[in-house]
MMTF fields as JSON, N, C-alpha, C and O atoms, coordinates in Angstrom:
{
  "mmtfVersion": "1.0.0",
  "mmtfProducer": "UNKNOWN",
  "numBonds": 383,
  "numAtoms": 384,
  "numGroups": 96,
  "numChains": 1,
  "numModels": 1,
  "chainsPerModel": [1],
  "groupsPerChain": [96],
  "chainIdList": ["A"],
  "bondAtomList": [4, 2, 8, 6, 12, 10, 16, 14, 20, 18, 24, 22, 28, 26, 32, 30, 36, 34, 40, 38, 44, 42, 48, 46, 52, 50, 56, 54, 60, 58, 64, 62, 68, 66, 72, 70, 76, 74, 80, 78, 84, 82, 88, 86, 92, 90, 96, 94, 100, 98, 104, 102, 108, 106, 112, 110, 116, 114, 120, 118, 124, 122, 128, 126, 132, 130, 136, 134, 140, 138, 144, 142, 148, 146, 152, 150, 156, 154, 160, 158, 164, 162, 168, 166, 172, 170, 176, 174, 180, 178, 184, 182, 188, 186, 192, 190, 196, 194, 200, 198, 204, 202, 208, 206, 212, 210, 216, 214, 220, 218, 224, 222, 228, 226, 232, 230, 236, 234, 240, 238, 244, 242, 248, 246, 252, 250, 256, 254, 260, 258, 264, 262, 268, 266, 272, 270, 276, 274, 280, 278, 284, 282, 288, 286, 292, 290, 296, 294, 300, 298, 304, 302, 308, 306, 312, 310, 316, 314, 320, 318, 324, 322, 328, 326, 332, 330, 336, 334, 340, 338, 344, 342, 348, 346, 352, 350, 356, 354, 360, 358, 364, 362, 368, 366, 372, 370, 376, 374, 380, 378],
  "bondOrderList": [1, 1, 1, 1, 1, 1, 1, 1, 1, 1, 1, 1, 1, 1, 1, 1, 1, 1, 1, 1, 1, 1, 1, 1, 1, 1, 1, 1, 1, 1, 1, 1, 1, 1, 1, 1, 1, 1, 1, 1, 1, 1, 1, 1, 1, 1, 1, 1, 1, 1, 1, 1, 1, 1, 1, 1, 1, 1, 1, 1, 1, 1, 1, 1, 1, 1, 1, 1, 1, 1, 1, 1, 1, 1, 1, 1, 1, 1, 1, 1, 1, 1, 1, 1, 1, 1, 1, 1, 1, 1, 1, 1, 1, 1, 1],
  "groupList": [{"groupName": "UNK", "atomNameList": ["N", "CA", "C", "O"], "elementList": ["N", "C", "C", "O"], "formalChargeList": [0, 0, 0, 0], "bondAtomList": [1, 0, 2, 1, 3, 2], "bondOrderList": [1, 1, 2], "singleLetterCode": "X", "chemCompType": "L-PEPTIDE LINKING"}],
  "groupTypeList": [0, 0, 0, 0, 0, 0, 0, 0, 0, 0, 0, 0, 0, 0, 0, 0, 0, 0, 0, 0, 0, 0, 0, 0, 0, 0, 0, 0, 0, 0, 0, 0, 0, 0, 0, 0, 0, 0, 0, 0, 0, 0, 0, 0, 0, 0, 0, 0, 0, 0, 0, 0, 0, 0, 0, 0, 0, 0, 0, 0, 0, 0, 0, 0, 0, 0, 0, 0, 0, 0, 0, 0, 0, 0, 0, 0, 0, 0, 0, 0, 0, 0, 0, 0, 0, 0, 0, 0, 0, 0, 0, 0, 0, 0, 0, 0],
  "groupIdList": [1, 2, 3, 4, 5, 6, 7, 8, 9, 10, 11, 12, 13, 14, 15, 16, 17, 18, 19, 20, 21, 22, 23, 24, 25, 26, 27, 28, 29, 30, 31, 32, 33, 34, 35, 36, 37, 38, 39, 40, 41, 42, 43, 44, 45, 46, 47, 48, 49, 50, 51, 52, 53, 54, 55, 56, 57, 58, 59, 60, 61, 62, 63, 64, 65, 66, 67, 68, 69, 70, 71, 72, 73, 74, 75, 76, 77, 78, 79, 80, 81, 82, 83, 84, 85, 86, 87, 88, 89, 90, 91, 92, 93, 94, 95, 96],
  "secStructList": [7, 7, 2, 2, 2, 2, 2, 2, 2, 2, 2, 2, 2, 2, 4, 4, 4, 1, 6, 6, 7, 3, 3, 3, 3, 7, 7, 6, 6, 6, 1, 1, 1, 7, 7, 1, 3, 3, 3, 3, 7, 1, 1, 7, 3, 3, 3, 3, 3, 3, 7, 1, 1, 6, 6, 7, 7, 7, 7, 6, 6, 2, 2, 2, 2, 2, 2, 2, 2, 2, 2, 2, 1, 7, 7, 7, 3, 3, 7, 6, 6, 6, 2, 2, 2, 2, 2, 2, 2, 2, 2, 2, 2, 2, 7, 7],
  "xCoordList": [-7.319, -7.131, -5.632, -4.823, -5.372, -4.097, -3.31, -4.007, -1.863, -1.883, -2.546, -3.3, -1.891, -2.207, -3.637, -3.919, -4.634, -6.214, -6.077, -6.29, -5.781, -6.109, -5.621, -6.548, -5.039, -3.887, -5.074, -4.986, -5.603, -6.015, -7.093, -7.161, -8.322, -9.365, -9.005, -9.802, -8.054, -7.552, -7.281, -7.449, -6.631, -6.279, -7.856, -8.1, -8.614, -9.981, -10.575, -11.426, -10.525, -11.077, -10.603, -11.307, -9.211, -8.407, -8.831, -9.601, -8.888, -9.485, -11.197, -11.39, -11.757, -13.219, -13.309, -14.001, -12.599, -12.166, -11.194, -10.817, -10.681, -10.017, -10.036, -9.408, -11.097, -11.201, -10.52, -10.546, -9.809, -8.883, -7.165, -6.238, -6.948, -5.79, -5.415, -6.178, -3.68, -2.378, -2.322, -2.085, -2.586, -2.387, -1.23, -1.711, -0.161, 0.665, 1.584, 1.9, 2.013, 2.583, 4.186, 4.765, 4.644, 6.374, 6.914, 6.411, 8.349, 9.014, 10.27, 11.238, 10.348, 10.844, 12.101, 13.165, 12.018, 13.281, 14.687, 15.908, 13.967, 14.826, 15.52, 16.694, 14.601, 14.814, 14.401, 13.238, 15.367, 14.504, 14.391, 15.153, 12.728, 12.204, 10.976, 9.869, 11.28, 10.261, 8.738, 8.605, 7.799, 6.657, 5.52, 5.652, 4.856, 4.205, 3.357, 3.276, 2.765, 1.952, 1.996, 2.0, 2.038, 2.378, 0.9, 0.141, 0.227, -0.836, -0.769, -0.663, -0.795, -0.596, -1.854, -2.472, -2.246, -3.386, -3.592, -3.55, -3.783, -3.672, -2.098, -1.094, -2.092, -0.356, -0.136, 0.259, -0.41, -0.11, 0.263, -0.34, 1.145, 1.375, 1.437, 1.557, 1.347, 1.367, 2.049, 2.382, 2.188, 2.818, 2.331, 2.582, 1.772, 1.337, 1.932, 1.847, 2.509, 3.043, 2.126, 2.302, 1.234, 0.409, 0.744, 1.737, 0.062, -0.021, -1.482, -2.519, -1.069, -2.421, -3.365, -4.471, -2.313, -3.217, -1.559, -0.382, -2.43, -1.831, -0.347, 0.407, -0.322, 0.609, 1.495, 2.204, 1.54, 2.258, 3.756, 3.914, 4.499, 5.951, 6.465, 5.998, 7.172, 7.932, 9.258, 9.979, 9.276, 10.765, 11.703, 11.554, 12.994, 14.209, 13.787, 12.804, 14.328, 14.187, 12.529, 12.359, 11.46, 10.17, 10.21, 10.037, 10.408, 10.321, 11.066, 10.426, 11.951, 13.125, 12.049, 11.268, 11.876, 11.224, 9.879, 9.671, 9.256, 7.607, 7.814, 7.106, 8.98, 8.905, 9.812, 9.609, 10.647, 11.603, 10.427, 10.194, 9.466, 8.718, 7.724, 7.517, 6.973, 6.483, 6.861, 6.157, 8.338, 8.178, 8.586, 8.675, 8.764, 8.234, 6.732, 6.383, 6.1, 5.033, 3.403, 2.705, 3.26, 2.25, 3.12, 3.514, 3.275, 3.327, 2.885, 3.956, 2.184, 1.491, 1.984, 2.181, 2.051, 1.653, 0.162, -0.666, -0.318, -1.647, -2.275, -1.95, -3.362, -3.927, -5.509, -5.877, -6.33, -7.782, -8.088, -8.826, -7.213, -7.457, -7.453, -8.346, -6.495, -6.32, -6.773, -6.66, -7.171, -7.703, -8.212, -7.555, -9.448, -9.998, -9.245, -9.211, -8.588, -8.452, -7.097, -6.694, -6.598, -5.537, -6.157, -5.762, -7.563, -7.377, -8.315, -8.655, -8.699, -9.039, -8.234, -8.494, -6.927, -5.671, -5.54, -5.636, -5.205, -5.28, -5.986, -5.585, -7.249, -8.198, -8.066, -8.321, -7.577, -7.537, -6.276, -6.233, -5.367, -3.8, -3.796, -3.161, -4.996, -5.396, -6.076, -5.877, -6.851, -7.836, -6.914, -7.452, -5.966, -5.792, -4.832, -4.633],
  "yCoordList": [67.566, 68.838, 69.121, 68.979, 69.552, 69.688, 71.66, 72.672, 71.6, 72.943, 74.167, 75.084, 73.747, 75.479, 75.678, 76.87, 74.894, 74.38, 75.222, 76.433, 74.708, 75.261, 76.876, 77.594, 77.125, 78.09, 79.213, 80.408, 79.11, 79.627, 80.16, 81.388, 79.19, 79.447, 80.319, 81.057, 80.107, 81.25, 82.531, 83.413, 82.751, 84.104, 84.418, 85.419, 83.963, 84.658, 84.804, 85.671, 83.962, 84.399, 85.232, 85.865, 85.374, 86.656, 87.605, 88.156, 88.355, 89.202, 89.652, 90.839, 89.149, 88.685, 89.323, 90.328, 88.729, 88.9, 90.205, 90.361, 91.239, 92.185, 92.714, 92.382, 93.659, 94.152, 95.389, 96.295, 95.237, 96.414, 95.859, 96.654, 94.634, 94.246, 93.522, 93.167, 93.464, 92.584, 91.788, 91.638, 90.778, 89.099, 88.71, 88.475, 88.559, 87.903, 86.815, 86.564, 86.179, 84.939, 85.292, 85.802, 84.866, 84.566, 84.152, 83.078, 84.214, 83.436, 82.984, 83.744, 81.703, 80.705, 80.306, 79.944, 80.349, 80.079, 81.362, 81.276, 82.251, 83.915, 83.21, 82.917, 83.149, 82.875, 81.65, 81.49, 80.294, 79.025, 79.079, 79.663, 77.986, 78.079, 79.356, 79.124, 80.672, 82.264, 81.521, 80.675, 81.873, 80.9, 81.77, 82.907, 81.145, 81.442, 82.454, 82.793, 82.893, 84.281, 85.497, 85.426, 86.876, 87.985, 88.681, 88.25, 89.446, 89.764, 91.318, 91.694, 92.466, 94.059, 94.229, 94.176, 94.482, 94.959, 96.345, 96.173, 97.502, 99.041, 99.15, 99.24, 99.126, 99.67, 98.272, 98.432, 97.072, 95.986, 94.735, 94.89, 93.631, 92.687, 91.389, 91.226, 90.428, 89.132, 87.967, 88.239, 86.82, 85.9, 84.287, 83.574, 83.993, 82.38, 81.337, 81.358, 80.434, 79.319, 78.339, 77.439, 77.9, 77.295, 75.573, 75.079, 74.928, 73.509, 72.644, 72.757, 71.758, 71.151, 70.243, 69.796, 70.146, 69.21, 69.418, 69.769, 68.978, 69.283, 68.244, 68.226, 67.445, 66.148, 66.173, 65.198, 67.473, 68.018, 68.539, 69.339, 67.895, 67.798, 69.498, 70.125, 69.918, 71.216, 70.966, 69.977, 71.973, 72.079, 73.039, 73.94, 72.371, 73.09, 74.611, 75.143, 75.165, 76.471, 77.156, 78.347, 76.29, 77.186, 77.267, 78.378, 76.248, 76.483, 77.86, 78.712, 77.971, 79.038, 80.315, 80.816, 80.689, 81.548, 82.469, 83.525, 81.032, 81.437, 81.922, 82.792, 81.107, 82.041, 83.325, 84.115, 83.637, 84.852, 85.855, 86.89, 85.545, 86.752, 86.731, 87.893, 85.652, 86.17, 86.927, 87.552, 86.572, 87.79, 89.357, 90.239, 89.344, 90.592, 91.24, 92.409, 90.273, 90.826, 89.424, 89.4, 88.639, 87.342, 86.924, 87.459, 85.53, 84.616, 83.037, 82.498, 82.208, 80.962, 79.855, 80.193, 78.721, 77.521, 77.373, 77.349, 77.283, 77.508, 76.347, 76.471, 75.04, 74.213, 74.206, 74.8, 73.351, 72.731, 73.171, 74.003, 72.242, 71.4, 72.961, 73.193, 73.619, 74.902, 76.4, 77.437, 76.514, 77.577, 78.587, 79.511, 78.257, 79.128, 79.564, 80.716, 78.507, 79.266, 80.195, 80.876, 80.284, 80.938, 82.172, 83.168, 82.24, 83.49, 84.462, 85.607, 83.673, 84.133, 84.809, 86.012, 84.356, 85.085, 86.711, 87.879, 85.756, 87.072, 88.428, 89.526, 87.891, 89.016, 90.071, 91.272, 89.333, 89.917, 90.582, 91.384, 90.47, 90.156, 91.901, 92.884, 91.774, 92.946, 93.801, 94.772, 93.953, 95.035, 95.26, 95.915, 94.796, 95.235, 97.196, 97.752],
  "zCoordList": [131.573, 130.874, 130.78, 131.697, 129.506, 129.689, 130.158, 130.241, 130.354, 131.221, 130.426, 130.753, 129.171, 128.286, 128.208, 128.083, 128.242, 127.873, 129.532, 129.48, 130.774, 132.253, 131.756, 131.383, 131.747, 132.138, 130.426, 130.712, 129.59, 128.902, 129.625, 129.688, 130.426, 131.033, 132.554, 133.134, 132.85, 134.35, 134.16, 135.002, 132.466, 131.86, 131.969, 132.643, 131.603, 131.609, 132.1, 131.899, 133.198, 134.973, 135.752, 136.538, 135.646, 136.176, 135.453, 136.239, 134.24, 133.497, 134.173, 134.433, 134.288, 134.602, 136.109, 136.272, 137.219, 138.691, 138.846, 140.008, 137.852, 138.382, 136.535, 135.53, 136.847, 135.238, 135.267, 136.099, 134.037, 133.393, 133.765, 133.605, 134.192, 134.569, 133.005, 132.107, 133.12, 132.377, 132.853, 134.051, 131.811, 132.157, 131.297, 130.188, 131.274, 130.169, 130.465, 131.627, 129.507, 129.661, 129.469, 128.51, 130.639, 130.637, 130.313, 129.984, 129.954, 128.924, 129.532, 129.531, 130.101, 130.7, 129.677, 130.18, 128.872, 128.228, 128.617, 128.493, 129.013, 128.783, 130.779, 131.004, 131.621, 133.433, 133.317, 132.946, 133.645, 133.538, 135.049, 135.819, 135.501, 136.574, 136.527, 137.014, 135.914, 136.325, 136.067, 135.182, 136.803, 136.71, 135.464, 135.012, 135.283, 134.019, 133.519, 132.338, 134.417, 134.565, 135.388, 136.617, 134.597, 135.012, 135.406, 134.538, 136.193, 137.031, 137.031, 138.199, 136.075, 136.955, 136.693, 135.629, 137.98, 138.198, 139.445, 140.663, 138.84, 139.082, 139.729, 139.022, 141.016, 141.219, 142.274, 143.429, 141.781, 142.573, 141.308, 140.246, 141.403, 140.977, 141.615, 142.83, 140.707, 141.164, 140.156, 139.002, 140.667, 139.405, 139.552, 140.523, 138.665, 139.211, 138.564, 137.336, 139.074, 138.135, 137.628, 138.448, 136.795, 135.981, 136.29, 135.757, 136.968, 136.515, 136.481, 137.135, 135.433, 135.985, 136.31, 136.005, 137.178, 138.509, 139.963, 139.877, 141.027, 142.102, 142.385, 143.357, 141.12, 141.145, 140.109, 139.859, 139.299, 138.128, 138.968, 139.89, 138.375, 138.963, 138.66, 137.709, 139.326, 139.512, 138.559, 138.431, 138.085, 137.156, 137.846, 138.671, 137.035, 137.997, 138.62, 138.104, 139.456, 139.988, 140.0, 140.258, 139.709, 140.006, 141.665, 142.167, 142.436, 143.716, 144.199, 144.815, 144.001, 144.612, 143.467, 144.276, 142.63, 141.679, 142.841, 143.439, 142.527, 143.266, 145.132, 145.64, 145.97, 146.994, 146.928, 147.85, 146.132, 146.404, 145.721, 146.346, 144.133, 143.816, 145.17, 145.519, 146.133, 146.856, 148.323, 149.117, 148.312, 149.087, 148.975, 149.829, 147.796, 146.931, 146.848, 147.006, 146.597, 146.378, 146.643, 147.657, 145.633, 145.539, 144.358, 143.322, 145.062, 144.271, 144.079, 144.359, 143.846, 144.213, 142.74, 141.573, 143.265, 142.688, 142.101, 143.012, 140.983, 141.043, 139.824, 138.643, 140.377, 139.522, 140.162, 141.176, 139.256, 139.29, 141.363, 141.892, 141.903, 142.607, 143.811, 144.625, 143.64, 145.021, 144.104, 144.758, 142.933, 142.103, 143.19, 143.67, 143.476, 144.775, 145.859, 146.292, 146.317, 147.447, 147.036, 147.98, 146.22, 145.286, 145.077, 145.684, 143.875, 143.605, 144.557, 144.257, 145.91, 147.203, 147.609, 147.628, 148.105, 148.414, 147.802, 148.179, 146.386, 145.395, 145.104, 144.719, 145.456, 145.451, 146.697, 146.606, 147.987, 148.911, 149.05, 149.982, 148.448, 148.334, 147.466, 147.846, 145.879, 145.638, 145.913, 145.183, 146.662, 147.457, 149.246, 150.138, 149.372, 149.98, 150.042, 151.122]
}
C-alpha cells in the first residue's frame, strides 16, 4: 500500500474513533521534517507522522519534529504495523 492510500484510510478512522474532531494535512514544504497530520480534537491535540510500513526511512528533521511536538503534547511515528497500539495511546492520550 502506498503512504497517501494508508494515510487516506487513518484520516477516516481517526474521524470514526473521535467524532466531531480536525484531521488535516501539513505542509512540509512551509517546516521541512513537521510530520504529516494535525489531530484537534475538543481542547486537546495531537500530530502523527504517516508512513507506510515500519521500514519506511525517516526524512531529515521528522525525528527531532515528532519528539519536541510530543513533549508538548502527542506525537507518534505512525504505520500498518504499530496503528493500534498508536491510536490506543491516542485515545487514552484523549480522554484523558
Amino acid at each position: 500500500m502506498r503512504e497517501n492510500q494508508y494515510q487516506a484510510g487513518l484520516k477516516k478512522r481517526l474521524k470514526s474513533m473521535f467524532p466531531g474532531c480536525l484531521v488535516t494535512k501539513l505542509d512540509s514544504s512551509d517546516i521541512q521534517g513537521i510530520p504529516d497530520l494535525l489531530i484537534l480534537y475538543k481542547n486537546k491535540w495531537a500530530i502523527l507522522e504517516v508512513k507506510k510500513d515500519a521500514e519506511a526511512p525517516h526524512r531529515p528533521n521528522q525525528d527531532y519534529y515528532v519528539a519536541k511536538l510530543n513533549e508538548m503534547s502527542f506525537s507518534r511515528f505512525i504505520f500498518p504495523e504499530n496503528e493500534e497500539e498508536v491510536l490506543n495511546e491516542l485515545y487514552k492520550a484523549f480522554k484523558s
